[in-house]
C-alpha positions as CSV (number, residue, x, y, z in Angstrom):
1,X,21.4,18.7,11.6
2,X,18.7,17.0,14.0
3,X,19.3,15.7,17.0
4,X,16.3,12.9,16.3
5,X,17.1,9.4,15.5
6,X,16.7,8.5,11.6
7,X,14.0,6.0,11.1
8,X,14.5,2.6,9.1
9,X,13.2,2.9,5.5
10,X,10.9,-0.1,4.9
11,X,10.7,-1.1,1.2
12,X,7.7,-4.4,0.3
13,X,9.7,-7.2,-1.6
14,X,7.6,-9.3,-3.3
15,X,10.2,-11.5,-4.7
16,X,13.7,-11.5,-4.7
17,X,14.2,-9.4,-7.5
18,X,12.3,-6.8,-5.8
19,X,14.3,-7.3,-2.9
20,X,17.5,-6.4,-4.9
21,X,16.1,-3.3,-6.3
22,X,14.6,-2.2,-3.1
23,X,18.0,-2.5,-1.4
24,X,20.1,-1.2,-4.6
25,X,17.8,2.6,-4.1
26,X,18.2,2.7,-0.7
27,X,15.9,0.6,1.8
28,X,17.5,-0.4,5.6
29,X,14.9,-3.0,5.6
30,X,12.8,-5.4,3.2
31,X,9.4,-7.3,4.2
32,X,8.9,-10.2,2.3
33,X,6.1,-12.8,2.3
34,X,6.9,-16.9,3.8
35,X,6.0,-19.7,2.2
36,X,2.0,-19.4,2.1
37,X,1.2,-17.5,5.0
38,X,1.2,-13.8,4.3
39,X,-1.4,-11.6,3.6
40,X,-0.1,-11.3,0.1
41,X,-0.6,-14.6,-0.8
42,X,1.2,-14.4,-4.4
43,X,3.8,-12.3,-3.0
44,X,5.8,-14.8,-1.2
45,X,9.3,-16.7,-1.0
46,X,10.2,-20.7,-1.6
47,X,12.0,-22.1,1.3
48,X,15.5,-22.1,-0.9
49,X,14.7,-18.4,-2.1
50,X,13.8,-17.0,2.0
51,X,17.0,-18.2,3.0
52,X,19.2,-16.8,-0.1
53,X,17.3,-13.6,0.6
54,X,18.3,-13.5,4.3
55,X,21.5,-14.2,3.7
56,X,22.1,-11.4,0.7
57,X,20.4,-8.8,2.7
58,X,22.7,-9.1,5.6
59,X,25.6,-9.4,3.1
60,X,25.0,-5.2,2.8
61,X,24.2,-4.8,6.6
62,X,20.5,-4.3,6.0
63,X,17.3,-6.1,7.6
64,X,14.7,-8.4,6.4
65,X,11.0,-9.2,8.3
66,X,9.1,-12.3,7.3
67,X,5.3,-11.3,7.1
68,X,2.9,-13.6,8.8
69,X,0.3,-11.4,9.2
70,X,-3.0,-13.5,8.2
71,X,-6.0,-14.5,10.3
72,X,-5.5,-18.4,11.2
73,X,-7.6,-20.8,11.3
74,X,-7.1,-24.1,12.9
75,X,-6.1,-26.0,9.3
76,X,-3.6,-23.3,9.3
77,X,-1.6,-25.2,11.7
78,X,0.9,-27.5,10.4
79,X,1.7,-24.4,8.2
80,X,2.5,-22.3,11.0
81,X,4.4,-25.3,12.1
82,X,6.3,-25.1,8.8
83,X,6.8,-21.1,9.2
84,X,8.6,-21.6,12.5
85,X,10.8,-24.1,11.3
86,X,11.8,-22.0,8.3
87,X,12.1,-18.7,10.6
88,X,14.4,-21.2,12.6
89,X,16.8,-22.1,9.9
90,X,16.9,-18.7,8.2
91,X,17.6,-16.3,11.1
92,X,15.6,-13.2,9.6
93,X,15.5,-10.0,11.6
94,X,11.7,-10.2,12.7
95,X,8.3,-11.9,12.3
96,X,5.1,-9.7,11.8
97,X,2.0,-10.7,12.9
98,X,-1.4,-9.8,13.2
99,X,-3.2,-13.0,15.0
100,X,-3.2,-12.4,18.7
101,X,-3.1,-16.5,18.6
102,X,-0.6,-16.8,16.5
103,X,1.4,-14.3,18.3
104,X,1.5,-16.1,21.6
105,X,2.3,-19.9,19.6
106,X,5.3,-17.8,17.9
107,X,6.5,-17.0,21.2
108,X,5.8,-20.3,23.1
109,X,8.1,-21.8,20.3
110,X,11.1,-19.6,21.7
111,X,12.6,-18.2,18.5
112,X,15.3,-15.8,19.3
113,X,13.6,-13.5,17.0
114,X,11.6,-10.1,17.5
115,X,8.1,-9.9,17.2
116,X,6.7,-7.1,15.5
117,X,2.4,-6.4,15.6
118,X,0.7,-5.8,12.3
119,X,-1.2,-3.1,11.4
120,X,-3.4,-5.8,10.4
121,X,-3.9,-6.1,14.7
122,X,-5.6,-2.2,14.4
123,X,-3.5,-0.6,16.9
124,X,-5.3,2.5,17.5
125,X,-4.1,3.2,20.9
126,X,-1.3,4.2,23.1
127,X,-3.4,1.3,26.0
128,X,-2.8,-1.1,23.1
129,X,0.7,-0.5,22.1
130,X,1.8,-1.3,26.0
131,X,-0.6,-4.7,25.8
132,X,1.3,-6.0,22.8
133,X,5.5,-4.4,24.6
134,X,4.4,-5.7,27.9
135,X,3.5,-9.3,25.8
136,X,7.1,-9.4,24.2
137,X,6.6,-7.7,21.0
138,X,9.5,-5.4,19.9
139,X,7.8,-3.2,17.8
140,X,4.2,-2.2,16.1
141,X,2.6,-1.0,12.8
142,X,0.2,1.6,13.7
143,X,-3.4,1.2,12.0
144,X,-3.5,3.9,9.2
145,X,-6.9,5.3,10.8
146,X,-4.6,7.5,12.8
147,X,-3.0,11.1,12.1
148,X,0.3,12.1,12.4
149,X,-0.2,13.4,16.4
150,X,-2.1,10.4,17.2
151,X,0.4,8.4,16.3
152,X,3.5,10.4,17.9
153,X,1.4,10.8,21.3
154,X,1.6,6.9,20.8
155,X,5.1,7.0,20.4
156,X,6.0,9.1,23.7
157,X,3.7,7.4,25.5
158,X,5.3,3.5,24.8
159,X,8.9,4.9,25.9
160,X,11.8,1.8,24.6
161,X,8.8,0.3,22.0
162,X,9.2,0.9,18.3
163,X,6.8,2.4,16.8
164,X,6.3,2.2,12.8
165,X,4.3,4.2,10.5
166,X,2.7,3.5,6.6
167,X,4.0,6.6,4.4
168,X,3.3,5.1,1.1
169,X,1.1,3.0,-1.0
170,X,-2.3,1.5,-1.6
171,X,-5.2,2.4,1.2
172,X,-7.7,0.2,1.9
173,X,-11.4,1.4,2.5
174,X,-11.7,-1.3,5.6
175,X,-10.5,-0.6,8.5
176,X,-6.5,-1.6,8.3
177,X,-7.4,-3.6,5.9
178,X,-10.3,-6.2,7.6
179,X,-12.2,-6.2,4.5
180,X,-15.1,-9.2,3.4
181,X,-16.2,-8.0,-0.2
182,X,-13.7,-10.1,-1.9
183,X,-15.1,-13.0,0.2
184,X,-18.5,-12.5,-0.4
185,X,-18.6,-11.4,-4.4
186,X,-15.2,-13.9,-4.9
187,X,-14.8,-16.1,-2.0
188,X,-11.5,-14.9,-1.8
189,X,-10.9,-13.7,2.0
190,X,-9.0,-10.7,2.0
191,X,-8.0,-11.7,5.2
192,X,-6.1,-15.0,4.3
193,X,-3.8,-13.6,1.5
194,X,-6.5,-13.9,-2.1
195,X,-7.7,-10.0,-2.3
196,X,-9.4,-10.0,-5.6
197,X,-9.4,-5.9,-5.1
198,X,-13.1,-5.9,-5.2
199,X,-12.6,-1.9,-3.9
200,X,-10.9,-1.5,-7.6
201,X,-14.0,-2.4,-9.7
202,X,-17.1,-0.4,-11.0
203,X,-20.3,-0.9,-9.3
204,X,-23.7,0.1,-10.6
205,X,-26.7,0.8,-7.7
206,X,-29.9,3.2,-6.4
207,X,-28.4,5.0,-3.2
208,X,-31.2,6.2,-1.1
209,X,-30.8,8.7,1.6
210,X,-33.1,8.8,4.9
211,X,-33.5,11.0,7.7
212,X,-32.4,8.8,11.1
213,X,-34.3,9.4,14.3
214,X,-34.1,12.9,13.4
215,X,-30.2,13.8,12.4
216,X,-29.7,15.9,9.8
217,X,-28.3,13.7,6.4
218,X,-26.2,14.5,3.9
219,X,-26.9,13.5,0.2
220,X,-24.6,11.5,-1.2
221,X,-24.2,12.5,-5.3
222,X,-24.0,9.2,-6.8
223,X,-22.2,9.3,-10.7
224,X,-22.2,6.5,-12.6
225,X,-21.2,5.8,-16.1
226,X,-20.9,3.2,-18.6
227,X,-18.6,1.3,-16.0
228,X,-20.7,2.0,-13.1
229,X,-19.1,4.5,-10.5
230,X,-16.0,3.3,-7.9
231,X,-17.9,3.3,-4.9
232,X,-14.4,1.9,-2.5
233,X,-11.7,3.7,-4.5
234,X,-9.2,5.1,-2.4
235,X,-6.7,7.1,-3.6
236,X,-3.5,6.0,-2.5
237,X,-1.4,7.4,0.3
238,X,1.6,9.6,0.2
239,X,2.8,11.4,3.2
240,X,5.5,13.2,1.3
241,X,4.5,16.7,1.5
242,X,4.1,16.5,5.4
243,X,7.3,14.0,5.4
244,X,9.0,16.9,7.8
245,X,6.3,16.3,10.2
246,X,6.1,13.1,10.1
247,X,10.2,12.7,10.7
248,X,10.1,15.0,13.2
249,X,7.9,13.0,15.4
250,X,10.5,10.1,16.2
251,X,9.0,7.4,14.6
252,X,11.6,3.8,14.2
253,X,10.3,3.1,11.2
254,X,8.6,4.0,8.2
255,X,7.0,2.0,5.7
256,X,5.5,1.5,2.2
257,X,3.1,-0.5,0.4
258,X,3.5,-2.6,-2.3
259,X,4.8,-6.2,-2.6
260,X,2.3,-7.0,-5.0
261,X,3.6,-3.5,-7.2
262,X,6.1,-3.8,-10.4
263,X,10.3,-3.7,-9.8
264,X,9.7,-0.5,-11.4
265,X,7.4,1.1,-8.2
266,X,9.5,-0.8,-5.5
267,X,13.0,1.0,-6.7
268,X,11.5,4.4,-8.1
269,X,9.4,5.2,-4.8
270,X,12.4,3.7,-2.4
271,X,14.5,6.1,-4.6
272,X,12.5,9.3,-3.9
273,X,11.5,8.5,0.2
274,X,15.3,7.6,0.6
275,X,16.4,11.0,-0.8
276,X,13.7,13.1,0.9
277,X,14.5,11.6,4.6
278,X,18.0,11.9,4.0
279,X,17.4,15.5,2.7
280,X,15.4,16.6,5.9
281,X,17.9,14.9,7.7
282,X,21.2,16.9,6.3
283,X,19.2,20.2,6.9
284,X,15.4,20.4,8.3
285,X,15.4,24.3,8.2
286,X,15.6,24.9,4.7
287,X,14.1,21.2,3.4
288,X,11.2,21.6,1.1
289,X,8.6,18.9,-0.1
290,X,7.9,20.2,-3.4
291,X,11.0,18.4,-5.6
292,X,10.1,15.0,-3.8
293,X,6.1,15.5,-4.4
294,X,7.2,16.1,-8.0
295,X,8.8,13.1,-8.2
296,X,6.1,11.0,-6.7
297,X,4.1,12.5,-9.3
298,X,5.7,10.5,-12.2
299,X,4.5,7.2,-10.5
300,X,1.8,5.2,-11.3
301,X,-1.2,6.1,-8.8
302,X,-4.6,6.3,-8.3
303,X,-4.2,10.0,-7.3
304,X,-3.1,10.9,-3.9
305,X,-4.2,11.5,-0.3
306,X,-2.4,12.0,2.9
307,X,-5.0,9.5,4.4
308,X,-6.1,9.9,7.9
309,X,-2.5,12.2,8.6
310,X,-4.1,15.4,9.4
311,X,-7.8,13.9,10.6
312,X,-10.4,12.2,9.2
313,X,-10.2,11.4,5.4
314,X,-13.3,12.5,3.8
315,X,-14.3,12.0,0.5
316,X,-11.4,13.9,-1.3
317,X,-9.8,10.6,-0.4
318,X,-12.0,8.4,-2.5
319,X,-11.5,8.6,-6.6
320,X,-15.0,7.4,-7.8
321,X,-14.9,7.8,-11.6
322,X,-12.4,5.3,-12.9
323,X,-9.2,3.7,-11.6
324,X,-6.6,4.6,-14.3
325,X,-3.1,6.0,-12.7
326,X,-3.2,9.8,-13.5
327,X,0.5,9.6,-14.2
328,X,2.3,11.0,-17.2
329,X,5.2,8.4,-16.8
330,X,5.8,4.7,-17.8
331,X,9.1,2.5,-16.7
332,X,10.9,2.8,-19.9
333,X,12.9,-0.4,-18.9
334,X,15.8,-1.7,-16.2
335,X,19.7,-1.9,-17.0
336,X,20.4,-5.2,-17.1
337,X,24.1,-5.0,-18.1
338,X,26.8,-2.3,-19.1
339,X,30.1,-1.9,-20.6
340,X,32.6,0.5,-21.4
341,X,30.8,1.9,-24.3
342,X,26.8,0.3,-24.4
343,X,24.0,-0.9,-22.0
344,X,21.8,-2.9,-22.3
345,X,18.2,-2.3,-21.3
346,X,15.3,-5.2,-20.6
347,X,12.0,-3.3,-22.2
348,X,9.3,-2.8,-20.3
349,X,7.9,0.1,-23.0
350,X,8.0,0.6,-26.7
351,X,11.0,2.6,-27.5
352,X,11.4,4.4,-30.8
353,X,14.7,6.4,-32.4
354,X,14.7,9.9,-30.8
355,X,12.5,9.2,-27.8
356,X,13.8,10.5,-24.2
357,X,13.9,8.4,-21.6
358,X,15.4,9.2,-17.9
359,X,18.3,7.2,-16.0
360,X,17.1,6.7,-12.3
361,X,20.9,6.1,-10.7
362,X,20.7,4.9,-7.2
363,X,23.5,7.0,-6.7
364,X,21.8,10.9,-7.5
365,X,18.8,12.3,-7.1
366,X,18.2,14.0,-10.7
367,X,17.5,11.6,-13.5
368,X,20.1,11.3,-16.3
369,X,18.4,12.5,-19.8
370,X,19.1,10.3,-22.1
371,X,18.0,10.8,-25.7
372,X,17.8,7.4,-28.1
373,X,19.9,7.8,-31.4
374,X,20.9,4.0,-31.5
375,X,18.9,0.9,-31.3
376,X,20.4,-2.5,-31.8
377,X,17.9,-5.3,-30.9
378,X,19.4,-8.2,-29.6
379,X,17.2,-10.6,-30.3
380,X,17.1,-9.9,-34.1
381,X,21.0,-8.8,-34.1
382,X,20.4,-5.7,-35.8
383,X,20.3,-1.8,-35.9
384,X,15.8,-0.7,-35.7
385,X,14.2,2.1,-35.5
386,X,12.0,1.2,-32.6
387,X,11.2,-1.8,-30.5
388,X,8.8,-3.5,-28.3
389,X,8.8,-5.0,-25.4
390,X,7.5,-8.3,-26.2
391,X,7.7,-10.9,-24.2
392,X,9.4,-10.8,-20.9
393,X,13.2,-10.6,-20.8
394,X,13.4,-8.9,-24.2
395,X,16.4,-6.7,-24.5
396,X,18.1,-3.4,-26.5
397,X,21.6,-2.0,-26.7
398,X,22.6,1.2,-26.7
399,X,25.4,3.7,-26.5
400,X,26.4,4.6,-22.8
401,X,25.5,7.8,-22.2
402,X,28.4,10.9,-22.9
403,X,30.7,11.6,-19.4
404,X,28.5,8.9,-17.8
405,X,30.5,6.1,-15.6
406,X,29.8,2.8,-15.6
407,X,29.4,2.7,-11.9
408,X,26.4,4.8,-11.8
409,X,24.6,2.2,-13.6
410,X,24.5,-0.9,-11.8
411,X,22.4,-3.7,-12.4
412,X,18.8,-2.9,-12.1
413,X,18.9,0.8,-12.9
414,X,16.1,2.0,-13.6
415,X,14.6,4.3,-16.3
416,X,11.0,5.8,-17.5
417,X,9.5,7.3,-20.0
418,X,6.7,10.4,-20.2
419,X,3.7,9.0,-22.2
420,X,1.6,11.7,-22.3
421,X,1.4,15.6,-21.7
């Protein structure tokens, strides 16, 4: 045992199934997106929906944040008017915001609600971090420019102040995220909630390299092929295989990426980081990495990095021939229902007689096996030999798994697939 405080486990919800399934595998806290005024701009809640969500989260004793972490401008403001008077009437557990601006109007209106800082606001600095406790915020998102130590001296130097940390997900090649590209090639500002992922693409140009007033330059090997060559690609983060250090620092809260991601990604990597802390947390002497990294593995990624955790990035942290995931793993599908002797799956994959698939319980960390000898397609109300996932909300039954209870499979289970060796 550890005499270090657990940190809250921060799962994205884009919507409010997301929200369930982030919940269901184990997050203490969702972030979700207000009506029009996140940075994810198609990641958000209707006013009905926000306060639903509030009130089901607190329903299991867990926390929600509202993100509104954009850049205003000053048409922005009967929207920010709006936000208030939502965050008003819902009662969620904190606000985060980038917008220095925005920050002090939030806190001139008097909600009785925390204020947490953005990494959005680049917090690089132990200085900073006492500018934004000793202006009333509760807590801040370090920028993800930092390593592990800069970000725990951070944390011992801001005493009562929490401090929270990105451990997962998609990295930006701006600097936490203060990108133009999209506005310039899409007019589509990043910075107001309509990334068009501009770093994603393929870009096809002449780098030339020049000596500057003298200091020594290294060449730059450009490749390129038929798609060009992915200049801004970053691989995405994952701090699981130093998870130990990063828990033993004493951070209040760790976070992942991903309200724009599939059900599938919230629930699987919520899964796996719940288990690990938990893990390190039962024992720290004998905890290992390798089981968790091996899970990580099996979602969809554009390889991974640990970032800036142990120093500067460099260019291993870049991926610049193609942005396919390099997983071997598809979601297979998500339990939508179960009985005594079947359950039904909603496809998300084509599924055939004979294929394995693998039960993600909330409630274990080793995935059920689970070979397919029955198929009965609901739609068509017969017995197949394979079906497809269609359109959205298609579904299959089949036989409950052998010594299996029911109440390991709760609504929103979650299973994959392998696809390929």
């Amino acid at each position: 045992m550890t005499s270090i405080k657990k940190p809250e486990l921060l799962a994205p919800a884009g919507n409010f199934e997301k929200l369930k399934i982030a919940l269901l595998y184990g997050a203490d806290a969702v972030y979700v997106g207000a009506p029009a005024l996140g940075l994810r701009a198609k990641a958000g809640f209707s006013a009905e929906e926000l306060e639903e969500a509030v009130a089901y989260t607190h329903r299991l004793g867990r926390k929600i944040y509202l993100t509104l972490n954009l850049f205003a401008k000053d048409a922005d403001q009967a929207r920010l008017d709006y936000f208030i008077e939502i965050s008003q009437k819902v009662k969620a557990d904190g606000l985060i915001i980038a917008d220095p601006g925005v920050f002090d109007y939030i806190k001139s209106a008097g909600l009785d609600i925390p204020l947490h800082i953005s990494t959005q606001a680049n917090v690089s600095s132990a200085n900073t971090a006492k500018f934004w406790k000793n202006q009333g915020a509760s807590l801040c998102v370090l920028a993800r420019e930092l390593s592990i130590k800069e970000a725990a001296d951070i944390k011992r130097a801001v005493g009562d102040f929490g401090i929270e940390i990105f451990i997962h997900g998609a990295m930006c090649m701006a600097m936490s995220g203060r990108c133009l590209i999209s506005a310039y090639t899409d007019s589509r500002s990043g910075n107001r909630g309509a990334c068009n992922h501009a770093c994603r693409k393929g870009y096809s140009t002449k780098l030339v390299v020049t000596e500057n007033e003298g200091r020594e330059v290294e060449p730059f090997d450009l490749f390129e092929d038929e798609d060009g060559s992915y200049l801004f690609n970053s691989k995405d983060l994952c701090l699981m295989p130093v998870l130990d250090e990063v828990l033993a620092a004493g951070f209040d809260s760790l976070k992942i990426e991903g309200r724009n991601k599939s059900l599938y990604y919230v629930g699987a990597v919520t899964r796996i980081y719940r288990h690990a802390i938990d893990s390190w947390f039962s024992d720290a002497t004998t905890w290992s990495a390798e089981p968790f990294v091996a899970e990580v593995a099996t979602l969809q990624n554009r390889g991974y990095t640990l970032g800036f955790a142990h120093g500067f990035a460099g260019r291993d942290a870049q991926t610049y021939d193609s942005t396919e995931s390099t997983s071997n793993y598809r979601t297979a599908g998500f339990i939508r229902e179960t009985t005594s002797s079947h359950f039904i799956l909603e496809l998300k994959h084509k599924l055939r007689i004979g294929d394995e698939i693998e039960i993600l319980t909330p409630y274990q960390f080793k995935p059920i096996m689970y070979t397919i000898k029955e198929i009965y397609d609901i739609d068509r109300d017969t017995l197949v030999s394979e079906k497809n996932p269609g359109q959205a909300g298609w579904a299959v039954r089949m036989p409950l798994p052998i010594n299996i209870s029911t109440d390991l499979l709760p609504v929103y289970t979650l299973t994959r697939i392998r696809v390929k060796e």
